[in-house]
N, C-alpha and C positions, 0 to 999 in steps of 0.2 A: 682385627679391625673392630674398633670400638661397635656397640648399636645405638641406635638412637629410638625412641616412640615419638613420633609428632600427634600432637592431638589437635585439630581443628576446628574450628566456627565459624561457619559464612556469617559473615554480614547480612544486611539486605540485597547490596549491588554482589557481593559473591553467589549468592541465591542466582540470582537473574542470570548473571553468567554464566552457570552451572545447565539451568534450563534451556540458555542457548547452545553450550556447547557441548552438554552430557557428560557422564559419568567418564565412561574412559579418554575418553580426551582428556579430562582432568588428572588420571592416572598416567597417561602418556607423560605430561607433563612435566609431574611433580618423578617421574623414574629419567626423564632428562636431565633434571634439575640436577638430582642426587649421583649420576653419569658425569655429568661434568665438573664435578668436585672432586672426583676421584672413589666414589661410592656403589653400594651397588641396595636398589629396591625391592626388599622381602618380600614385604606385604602392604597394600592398601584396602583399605573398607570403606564405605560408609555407614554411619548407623542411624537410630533412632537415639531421641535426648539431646542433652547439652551439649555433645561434642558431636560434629558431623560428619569428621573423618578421622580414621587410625591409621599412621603409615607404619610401618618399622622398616626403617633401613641400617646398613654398615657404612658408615661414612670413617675416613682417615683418622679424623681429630678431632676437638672441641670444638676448632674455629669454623673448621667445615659445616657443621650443625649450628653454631652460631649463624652464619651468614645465610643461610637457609631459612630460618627463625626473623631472622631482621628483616629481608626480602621481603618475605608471607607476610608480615604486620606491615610493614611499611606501602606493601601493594593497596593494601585497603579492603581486598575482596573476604579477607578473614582473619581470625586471630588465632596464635599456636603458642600451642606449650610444650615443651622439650622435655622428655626426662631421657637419661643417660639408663641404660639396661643393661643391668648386672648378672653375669653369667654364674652359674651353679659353683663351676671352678675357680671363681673370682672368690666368693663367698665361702669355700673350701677353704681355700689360700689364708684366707680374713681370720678364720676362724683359729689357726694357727699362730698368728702375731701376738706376741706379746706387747698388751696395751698398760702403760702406768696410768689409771685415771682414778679418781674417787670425788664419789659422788657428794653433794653438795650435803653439809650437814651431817656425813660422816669422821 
């Protein structure tokens, strides 16, 4: 099953939220979320800096992580950015392909 990293930023009114409702409750949430799409929730933090929370989950497919991503922004309490996480043996695999490319100006 694919993985996904969500990376998050409360807004202002996601702040306030947050203070209302606490940290694991926002954890509970966001592993329901990912539950109901057919996925399952690795890891959640939150940090210090720009980005406030780090999830890493296994979700089905792209769309599943898309629609995840849409929700989040569209809720308004914060913004996410998705990257897709590439396994060692993915990379392995990669490194095996024969690629025809050449580089610009060659």
């Amino acid at each position: 099953m694919p993985k996904y990293l969500f990376q998050a930023s409360y807004t202002a009114g996601g702040a306030k939220g947050l203070l209302k409702e606490g940290g694991t409750s926002r954890r509970a949430t966001i592993e329901q979320t990912v539950k109901g799409l057919g996925g399952t929730l690795e890891s959640f933090h939150f940090a210090f800096g720009d980005v406030d929370v780090f999830v890493i989950a296994d979700l089905p497919d792209e769309a599943a992580a898309t629609a995840i991503a849409l929700q989040i922004n569209a809720a308004g309490g914060a913004s996410v950015k998705t990257t897709v996480l590439i396994s060692p043996e993915t990379v392995d695999a990669a490194t095996k392909k024969q690629v025809d490319y050449r580089p610009a100006g060659a």
